[in-house]
Z-matrix of the N, CA and C atoms (Angstrom, degrees):
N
C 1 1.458
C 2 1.528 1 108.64
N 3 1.348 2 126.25 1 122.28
C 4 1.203 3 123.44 2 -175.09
C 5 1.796 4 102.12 3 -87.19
N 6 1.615 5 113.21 4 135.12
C 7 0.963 6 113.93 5 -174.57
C 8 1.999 7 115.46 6 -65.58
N 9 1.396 8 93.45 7 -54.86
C 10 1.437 9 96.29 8 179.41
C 11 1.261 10 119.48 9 -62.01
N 12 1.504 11 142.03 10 46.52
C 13 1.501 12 157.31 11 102.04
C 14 1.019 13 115.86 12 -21.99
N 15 1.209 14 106.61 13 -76.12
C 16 1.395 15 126.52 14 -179.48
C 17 1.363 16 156.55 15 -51.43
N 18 1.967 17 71.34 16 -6.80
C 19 1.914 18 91.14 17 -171.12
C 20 0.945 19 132.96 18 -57.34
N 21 1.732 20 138.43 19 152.96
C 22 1.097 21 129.23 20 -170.93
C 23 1.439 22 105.60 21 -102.30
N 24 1.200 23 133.22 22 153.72
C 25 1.398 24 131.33 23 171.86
C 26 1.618 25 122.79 24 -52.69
N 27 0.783 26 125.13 25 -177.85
C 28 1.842 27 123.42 26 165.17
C 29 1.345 28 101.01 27 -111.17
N 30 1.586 29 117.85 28 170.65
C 31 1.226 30 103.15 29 179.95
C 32 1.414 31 101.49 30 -93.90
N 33 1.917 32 138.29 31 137.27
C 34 1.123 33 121.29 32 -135.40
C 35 2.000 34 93.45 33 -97.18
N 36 1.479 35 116.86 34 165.19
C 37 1.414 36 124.32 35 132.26
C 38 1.128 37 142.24 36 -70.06
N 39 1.283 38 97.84 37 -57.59
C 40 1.645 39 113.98 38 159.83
C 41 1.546 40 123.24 39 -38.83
N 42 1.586 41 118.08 40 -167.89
C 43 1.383 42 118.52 41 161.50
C 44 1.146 43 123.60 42 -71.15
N 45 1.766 44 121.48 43 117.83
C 46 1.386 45 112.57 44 -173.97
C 47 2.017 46 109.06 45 -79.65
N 48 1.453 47 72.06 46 149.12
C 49 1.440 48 69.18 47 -169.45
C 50 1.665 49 114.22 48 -118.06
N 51 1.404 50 136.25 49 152.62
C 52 1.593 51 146.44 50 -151.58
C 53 1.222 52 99.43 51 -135.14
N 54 1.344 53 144.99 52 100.90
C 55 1.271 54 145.90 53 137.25
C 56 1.976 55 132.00 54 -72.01
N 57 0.753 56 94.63 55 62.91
C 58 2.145 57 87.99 56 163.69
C 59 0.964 58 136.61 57 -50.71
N 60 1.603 59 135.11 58 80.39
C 61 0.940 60 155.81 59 -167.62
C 62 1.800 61 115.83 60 -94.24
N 63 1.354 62 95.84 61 103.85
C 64 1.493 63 98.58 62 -176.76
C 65 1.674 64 120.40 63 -74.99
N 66 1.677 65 130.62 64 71.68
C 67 1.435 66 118.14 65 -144.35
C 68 1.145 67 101.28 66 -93.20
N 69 1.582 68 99.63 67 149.37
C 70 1.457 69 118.92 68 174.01
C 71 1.618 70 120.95 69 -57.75
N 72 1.229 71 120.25 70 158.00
C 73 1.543 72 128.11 71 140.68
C 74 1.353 73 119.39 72 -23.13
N 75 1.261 74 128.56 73 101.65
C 76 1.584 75 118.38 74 158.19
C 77 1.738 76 103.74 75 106.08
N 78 1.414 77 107.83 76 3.74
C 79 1.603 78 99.22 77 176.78
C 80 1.897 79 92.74 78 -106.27
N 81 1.667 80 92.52 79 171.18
C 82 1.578 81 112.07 80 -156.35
C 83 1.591 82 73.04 81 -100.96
N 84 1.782 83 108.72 82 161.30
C 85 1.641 84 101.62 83 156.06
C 86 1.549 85 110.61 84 -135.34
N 87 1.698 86 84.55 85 82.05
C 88 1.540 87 118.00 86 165.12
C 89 1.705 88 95.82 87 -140.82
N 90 1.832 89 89.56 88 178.17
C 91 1.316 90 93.16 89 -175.29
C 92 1.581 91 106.76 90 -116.24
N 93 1.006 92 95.68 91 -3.28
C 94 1.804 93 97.99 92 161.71
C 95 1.382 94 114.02 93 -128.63
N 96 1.772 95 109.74 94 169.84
C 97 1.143 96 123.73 95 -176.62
C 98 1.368 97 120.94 96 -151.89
N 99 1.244 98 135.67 97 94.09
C 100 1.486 99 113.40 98 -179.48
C 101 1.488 100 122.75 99 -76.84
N 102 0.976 101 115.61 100 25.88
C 103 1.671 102 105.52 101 179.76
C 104 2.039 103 94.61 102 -137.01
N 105 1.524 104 99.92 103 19.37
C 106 1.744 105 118.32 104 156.15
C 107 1.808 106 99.45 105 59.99
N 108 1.172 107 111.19 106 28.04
C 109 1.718 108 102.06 107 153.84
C 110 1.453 109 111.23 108 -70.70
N 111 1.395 110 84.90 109 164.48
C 112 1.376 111 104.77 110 173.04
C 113 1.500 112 107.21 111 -55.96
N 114 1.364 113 122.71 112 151.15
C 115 1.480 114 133.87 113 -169.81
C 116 1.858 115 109.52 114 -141.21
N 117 1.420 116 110.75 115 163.26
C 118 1.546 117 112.98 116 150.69
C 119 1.316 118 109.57 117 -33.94
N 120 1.542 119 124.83 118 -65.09
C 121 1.328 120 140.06 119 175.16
C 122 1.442 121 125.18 120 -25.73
N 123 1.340 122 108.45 121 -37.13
C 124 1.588 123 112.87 122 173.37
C 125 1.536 124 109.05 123 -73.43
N 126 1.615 125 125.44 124 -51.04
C 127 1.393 126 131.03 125 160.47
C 128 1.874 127 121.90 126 -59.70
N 129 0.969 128 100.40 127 -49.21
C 130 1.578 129 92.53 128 -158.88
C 131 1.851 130 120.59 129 -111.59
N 132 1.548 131 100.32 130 108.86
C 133 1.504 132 96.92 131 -161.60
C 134 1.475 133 112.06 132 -88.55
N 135 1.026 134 126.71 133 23.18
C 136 1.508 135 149.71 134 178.15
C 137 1.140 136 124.93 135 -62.91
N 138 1.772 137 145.44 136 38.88
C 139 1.302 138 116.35 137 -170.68
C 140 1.325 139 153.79 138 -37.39
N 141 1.165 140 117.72 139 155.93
C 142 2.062 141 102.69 140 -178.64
C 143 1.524 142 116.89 141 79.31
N 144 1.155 143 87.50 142 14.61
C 145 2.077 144 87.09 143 168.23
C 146 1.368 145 91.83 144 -132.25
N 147 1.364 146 87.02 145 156.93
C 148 1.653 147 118.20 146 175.04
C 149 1.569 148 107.56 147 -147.13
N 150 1.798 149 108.47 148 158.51
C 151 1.240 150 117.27 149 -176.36
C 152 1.449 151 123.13 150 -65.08
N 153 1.299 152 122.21 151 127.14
C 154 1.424 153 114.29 152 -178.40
C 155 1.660 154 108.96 153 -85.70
N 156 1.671 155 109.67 154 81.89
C 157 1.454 156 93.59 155 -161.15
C 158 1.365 157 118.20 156 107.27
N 159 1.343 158 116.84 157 158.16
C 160 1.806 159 119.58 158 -177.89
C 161 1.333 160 106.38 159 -111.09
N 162 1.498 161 91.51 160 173.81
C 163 1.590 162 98.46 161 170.81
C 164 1.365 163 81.45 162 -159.44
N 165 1.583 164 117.69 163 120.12
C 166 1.652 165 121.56 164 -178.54
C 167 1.862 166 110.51 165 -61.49
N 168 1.041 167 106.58 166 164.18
C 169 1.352 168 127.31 167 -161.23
C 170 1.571 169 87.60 168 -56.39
N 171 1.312 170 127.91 169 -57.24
C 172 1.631 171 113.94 170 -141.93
C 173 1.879 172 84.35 171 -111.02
N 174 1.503 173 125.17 172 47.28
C 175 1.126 174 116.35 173 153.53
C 176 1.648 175 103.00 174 -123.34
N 177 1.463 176 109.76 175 169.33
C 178 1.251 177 97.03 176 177.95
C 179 1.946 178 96.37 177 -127.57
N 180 1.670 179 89.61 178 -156.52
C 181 1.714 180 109.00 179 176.75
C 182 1.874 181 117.28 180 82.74
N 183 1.232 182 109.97 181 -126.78
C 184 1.387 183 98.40 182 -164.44
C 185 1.857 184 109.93 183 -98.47
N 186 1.080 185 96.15 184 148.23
C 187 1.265 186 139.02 185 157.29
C 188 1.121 187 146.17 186 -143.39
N 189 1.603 188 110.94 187 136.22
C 190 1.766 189 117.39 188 -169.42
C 191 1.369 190 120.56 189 -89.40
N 192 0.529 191 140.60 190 139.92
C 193 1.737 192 147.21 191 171.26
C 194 1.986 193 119.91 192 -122.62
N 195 1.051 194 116.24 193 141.57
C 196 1.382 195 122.70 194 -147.53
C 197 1.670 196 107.87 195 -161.02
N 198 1.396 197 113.41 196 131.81
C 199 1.319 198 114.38 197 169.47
C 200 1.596 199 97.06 198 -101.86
N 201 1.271 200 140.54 199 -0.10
C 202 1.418 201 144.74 200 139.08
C 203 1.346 202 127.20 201 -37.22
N 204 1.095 203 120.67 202 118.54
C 205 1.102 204 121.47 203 172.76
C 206 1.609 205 120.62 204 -74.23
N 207 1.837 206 104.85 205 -57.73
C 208 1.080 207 110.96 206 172.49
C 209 1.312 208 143.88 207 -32.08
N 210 2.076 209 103.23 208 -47.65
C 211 0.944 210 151.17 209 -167.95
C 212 1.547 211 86.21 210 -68.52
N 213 1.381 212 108.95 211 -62.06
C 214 2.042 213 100.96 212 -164.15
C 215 1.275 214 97.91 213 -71.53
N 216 1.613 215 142.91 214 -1.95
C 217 1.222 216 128.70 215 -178.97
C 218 1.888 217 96.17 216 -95.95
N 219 1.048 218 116.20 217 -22.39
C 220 1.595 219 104.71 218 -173.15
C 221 1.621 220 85.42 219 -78.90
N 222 0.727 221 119.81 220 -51.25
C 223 1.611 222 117.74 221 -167.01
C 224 1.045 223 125.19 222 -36.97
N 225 2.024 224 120.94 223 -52.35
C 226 0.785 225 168.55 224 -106.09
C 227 1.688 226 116.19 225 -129.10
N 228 1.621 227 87.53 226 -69.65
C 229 1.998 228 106.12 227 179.10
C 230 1.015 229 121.11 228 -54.12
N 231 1.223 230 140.14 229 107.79
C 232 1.549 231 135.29 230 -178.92
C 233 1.408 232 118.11 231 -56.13
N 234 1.240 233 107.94 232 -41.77
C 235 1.650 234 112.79 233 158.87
C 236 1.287 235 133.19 234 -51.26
N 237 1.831 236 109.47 235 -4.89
C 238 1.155 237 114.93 236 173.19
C 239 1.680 238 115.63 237 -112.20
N 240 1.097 239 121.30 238 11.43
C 241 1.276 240 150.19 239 140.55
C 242 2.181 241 86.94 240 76.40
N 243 1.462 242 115.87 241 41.72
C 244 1.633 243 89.68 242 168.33
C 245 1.454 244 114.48 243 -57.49
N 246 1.417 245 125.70 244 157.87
C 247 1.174 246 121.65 245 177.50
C 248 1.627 247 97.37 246 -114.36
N 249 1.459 248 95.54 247 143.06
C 250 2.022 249 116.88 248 -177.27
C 251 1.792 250 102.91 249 -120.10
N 252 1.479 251 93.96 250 113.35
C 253 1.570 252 79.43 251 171.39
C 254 2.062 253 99.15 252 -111.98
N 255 1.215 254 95.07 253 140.59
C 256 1.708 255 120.24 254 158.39
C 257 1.151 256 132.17 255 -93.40
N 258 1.584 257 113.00 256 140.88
C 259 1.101 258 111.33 257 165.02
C 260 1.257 259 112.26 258 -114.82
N 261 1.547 260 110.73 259 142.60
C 262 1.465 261 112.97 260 -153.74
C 263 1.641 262 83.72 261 -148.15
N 264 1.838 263 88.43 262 136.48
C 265 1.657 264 105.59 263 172.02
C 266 1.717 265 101.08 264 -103.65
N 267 1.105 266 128.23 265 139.24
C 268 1.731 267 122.74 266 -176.22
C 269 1.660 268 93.14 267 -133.93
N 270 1.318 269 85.94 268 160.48
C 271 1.823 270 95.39 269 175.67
C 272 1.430 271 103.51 270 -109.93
N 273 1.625 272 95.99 271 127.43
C 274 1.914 273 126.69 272 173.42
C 275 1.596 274 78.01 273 95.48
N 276 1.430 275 93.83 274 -175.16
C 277 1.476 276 117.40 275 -134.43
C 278 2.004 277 90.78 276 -136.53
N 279 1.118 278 116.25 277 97.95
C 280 1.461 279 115.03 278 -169.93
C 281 1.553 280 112.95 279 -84.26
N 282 1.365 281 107.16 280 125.28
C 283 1.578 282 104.44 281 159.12
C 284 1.520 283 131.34 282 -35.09
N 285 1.702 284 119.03 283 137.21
C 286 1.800 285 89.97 284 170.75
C 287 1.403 286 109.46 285 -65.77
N 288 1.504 287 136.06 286 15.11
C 289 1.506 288 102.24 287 -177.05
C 290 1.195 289 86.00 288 -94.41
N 291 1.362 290 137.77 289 -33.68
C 292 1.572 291 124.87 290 -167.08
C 293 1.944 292 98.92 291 -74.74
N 294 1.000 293 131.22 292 -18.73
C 295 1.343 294 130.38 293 161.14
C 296 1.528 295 114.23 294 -67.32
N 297 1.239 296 131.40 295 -29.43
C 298 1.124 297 126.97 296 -164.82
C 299 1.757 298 91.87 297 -99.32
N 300 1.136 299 114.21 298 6.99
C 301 1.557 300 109.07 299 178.73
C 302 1.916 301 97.30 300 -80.32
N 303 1.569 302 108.61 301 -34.74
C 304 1.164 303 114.03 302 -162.62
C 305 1.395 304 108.08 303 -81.96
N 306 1.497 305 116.32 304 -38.72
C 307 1.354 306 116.07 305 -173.74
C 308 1.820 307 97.83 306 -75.21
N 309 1.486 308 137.68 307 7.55
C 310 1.094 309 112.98 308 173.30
C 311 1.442 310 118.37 309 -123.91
N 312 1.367 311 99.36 310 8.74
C 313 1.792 312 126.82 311 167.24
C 314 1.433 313 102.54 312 98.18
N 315 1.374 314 126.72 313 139.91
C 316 1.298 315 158.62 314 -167.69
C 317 1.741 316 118.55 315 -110.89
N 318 1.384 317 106.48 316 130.43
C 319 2.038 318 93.57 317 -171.08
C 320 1.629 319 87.74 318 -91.56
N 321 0.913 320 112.09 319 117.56
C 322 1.674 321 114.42 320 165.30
C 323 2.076 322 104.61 321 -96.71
N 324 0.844 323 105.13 322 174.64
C 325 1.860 324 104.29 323 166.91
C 326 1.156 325 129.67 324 -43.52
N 327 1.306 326 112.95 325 -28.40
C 328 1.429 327 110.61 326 -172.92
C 329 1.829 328 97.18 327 -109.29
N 330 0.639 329 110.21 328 9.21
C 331 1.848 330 125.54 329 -175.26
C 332 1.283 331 121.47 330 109.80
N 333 1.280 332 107.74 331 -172.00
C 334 1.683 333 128.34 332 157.88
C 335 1.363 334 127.49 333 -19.55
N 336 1.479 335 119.99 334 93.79
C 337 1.831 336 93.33 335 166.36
C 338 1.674 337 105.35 336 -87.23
N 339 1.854 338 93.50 337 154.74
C 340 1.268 339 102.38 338 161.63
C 341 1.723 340 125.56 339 -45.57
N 342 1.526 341 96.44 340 168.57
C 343 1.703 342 84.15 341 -177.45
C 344 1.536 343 99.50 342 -74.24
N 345 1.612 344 124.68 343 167.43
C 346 1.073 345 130.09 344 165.34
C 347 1.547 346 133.28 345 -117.89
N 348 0.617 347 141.35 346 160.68
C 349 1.604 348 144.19 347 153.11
C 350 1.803 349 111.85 348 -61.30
N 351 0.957 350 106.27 349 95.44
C 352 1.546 351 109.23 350 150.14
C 353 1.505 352 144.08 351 -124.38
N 354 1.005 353 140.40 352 164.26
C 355 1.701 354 142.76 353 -147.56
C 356 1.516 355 110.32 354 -175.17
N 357 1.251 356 97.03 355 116.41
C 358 2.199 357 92.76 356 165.47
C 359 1.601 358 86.12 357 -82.88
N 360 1.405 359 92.80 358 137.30
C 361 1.427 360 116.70 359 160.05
C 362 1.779 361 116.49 360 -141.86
N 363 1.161 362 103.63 361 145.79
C 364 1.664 363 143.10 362 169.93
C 365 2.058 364 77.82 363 -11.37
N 366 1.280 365 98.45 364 161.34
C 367 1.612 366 104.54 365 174.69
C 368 1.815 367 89.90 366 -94.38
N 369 1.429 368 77.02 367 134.99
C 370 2.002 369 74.03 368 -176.69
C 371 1.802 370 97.27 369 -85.36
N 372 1.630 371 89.09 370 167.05
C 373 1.784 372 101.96 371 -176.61
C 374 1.418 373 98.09 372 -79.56
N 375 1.631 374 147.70 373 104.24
C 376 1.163 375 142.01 374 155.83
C 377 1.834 376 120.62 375 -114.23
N 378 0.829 377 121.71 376 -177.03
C 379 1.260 378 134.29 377 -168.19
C 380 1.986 379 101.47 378 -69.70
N 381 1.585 380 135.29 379 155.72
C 382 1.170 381 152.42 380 -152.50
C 383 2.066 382 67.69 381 -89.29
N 384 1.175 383 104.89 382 157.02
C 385 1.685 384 126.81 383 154.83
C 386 1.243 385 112.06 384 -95.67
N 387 1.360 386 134.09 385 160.20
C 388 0.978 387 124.79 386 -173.35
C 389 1.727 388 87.16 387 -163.55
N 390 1.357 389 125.45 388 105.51
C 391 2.326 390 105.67 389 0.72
C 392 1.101 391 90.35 390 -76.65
N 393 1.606 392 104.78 391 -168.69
C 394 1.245 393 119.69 392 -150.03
C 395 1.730 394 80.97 393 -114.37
N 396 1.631 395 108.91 394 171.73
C 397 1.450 396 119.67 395 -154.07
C 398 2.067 397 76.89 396 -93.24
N 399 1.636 398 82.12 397 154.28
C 400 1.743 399 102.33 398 170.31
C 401 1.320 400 114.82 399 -86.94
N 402 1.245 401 118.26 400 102.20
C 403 1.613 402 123.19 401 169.21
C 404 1.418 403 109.83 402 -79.62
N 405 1.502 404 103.35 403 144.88
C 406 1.489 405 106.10 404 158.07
C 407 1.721 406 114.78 405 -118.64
N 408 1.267 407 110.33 406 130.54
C 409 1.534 408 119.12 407 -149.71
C 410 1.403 409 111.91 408 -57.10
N 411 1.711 410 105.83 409 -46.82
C 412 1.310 411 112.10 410 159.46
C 413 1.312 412 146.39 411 -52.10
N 414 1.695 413 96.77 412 -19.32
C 415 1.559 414 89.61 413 179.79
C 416 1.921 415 102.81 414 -109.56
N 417 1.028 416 117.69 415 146.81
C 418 1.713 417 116.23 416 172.00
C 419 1.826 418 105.12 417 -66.33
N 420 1.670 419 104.39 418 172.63
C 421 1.077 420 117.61 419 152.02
C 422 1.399 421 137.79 420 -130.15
N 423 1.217 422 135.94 421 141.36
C 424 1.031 423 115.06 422 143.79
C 425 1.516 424 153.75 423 -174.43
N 426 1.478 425 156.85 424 -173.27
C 427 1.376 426 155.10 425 -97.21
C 428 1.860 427 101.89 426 -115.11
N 429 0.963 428 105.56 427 95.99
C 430 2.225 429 103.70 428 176.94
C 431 2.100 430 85.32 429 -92.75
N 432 1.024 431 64.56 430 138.66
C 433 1.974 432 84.66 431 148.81
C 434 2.005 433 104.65 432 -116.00
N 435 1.302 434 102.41 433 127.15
C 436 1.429 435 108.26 434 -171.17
C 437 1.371 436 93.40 435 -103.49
N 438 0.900 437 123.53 436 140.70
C 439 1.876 438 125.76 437 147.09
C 440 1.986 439 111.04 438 -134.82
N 441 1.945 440 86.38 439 132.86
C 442 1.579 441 88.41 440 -152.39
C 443 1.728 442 79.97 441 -137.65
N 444 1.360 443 119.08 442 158.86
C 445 1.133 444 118.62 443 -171.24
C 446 1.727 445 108.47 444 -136.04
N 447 1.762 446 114.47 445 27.56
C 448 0.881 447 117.16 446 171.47
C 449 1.807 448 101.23 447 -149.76
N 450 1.558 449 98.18 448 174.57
C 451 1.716 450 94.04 449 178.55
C 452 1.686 451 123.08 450 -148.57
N 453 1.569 452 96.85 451 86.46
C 454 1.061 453 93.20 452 169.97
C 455 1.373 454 137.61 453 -103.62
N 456 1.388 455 134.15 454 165.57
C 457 1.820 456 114.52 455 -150.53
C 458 1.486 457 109.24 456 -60.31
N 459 0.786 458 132.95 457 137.69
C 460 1.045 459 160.38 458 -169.63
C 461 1.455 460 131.77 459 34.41
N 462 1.612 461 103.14 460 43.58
C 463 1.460 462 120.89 461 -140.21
C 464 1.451 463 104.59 462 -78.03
N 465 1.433 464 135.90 463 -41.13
C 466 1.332 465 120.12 464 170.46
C 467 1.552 466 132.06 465 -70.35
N 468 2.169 467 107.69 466 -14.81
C 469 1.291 468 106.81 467 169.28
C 470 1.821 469 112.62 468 -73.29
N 471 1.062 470 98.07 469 -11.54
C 472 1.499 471 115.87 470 -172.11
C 473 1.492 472 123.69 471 -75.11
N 474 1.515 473 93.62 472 -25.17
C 475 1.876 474 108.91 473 -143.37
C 476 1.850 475 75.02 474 -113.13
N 477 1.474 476 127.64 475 -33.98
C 478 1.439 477 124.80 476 -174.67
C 479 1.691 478 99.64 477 -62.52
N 480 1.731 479 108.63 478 -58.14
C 481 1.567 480 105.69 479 176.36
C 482 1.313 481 130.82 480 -68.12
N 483 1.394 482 113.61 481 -9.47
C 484 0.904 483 108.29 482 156.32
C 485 1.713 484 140.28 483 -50.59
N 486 1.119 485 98.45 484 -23.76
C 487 1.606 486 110.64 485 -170.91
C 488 1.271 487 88.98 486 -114.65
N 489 1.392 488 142.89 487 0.23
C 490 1.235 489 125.25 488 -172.35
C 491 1.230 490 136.41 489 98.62
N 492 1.821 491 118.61 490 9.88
C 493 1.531 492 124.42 491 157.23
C 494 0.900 493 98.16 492 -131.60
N 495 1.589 494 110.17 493 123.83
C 496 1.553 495 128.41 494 160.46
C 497 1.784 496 92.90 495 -58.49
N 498 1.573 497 102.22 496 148.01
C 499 1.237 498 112.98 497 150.71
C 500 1.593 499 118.12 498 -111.56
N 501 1.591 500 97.27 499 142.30
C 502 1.225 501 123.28 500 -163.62
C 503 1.563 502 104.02 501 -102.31
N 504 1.619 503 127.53 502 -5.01
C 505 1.334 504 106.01 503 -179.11
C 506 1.740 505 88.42 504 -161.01
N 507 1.405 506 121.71 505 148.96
C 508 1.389 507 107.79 506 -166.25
C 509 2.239 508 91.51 507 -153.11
N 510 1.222 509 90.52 508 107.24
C 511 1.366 510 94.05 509 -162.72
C 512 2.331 511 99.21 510 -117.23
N 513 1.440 512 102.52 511 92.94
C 514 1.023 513 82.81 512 169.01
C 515 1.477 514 146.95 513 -71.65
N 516 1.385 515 136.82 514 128.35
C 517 1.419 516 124.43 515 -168.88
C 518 1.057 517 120.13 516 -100.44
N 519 1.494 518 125.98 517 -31.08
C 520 1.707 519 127.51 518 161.43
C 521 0.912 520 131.24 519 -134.58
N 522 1.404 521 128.04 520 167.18
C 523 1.073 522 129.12 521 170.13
C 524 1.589 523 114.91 522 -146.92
N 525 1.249 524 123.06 523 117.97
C 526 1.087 525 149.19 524 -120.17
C 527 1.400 526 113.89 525 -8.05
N 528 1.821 527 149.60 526 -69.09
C 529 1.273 528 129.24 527 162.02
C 530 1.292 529 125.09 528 -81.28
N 531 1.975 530 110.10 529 -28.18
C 532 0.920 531 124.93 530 172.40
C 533 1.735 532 133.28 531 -61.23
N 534 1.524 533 120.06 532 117.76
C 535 1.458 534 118.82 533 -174.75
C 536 1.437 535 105.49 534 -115.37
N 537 1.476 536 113.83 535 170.27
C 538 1.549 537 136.97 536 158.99
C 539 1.020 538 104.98 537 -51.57
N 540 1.627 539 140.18 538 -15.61
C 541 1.625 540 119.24 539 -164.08
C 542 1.676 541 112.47 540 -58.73
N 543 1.080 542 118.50 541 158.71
C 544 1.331 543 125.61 542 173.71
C 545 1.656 544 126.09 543 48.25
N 546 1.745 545 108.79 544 11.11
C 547 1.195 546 108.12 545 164.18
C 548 1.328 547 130.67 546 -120.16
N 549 1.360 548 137.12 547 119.70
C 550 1.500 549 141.34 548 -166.21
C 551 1.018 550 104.09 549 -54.84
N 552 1.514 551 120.22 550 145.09
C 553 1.432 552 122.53 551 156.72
C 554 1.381 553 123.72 552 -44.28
N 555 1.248 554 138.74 553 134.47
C 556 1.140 555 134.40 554 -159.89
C 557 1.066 556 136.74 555 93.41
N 558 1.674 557 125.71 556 -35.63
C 559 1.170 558 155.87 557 158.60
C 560 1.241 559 143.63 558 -47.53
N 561 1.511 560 131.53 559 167.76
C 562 1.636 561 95.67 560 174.31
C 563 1.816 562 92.95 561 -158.23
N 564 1.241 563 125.46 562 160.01
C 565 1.181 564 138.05 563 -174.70
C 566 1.853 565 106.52 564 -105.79
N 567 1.196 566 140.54 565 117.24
C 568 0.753 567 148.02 566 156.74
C 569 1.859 568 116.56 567 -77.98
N 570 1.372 569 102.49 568 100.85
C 571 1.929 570 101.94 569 -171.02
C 572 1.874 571 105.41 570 -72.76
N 573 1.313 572 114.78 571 164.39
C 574 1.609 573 90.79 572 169.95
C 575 1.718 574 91.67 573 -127.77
C-alpha cells in the first residue's frame, strides 16, 4: 500500500480550492493505483486536492475534493456531525417498522449508528450504471434516500442488511450543502 495515497491536504495559503466530482461505478478515490484501476486520476486533472473522505469503489455520485485541510476535517470528523444523504436502490420492499429501525440507529459490529433520516422515494432519473445492477425478477425493488451524519465503512450498505435488504445500487447525493445537481457522472465541478 503506498502511503502517499492517503495524504491529507495542509491547511492551504493560497486559493482554497473545492472540486465536485460526480464518480462513477468502479473508480478508486485515490489518485493512484498499482494494480492500474481506474483512479481520481483518470477524471480529475487538478493538482493539490485530495478526497475529503471515501466513497467505496463500487458506489458512485458525489465527492469533495479540497486542497483544505480544515475543510476535509469538517467534512470528515464525525464529531462534526456533516450530514450525507444517499440514494440507495435495495432489494424487496421494507416495512416502515423495519425503516424506523434505521431512523432510530442500528448496533452493527463496530456499534451504534446514529439515528438517521430515511424516506422511500420515486426512483430518481440518474445516469445507466455500467454494468448495470443484477435484478432478480422475482423479487421487487426499491429507492430510500438515507441521510446519516456519520461514516463508518460501509455503514449504509450495512445498516440496509441489516434489516434485511441488501442494497444493490448506492448513489451518493450530498454532502452537507453540496449536491449532484447539474453534474454528469463522470464529471466534476470546479467551485471558485
Amino acid at each position: 500500500m503506498n502511503i502517499n495515497q492517503y495524504k491529507k491536504p495542509k491547511v492551504t495559503s493560497g486559493r482554497t480550492k473545492i472540486v465536485l466530482f460526480n464518480k462513477p461505478f468502479n473508480v478508486l478515490t485515490q489518485f493512484t493505483d498499482e494494480a492500474g484501476r481506474q483512479t481520481l486520476k483518470d477524471y480529475i486533472p487538478i493538482i493539490d486536492v485530495y478526497a475529503a473522505g471515501r466513497l467505496d469503489k463500487d458506489s458512485e455520485g458525489l465527492l469533495i475534493l479540497t486542497n483544505d485541510g480544515k475543510l476535509q476535517n469538517q467534512l470528515t470528523d464525525p464529531k462534526k456531525k456533516t450530514s450525507k444523504t444517499y440514494w440507495v436502490q435495495v432489494e424487496g420492499i421494507p416495512t416502515d417498522n423495519q425503516l424506523q429501525a434505521l431512523r432510530d440507529g442500528v448496533k452493527l459490529k463496530d456499534g451504534m449508528t446514529r439515528p438517521a433520516i430515511i424516506e422511500v422515494i420515486d426512483e430518481p432519473v440518474v445516469w445507466p450504471r455500467n454494468p448495470p445492477v443484477r435484478f432478480r425478477q422475482s423479487i421487487p425493488t426499491c429507492w430510500l434516500a438515507i441521510t446519516i451524519s456519520e461514516g463508518k465503512n460501509r455503514q449504509v450498505r450495512r445498516m440496509t442488511a441489516h434489516i434485511g435488504f441488501p442494497t444493490l445500487r448506492l448513489i451518493r447525493y450530498r454532502v452537507g450543502n453540496w449536491t449532484l445537481d447539474g453534474i454528469q457522472n463522470g464529471h466534476y465541478v470546479e467551485l471558485n
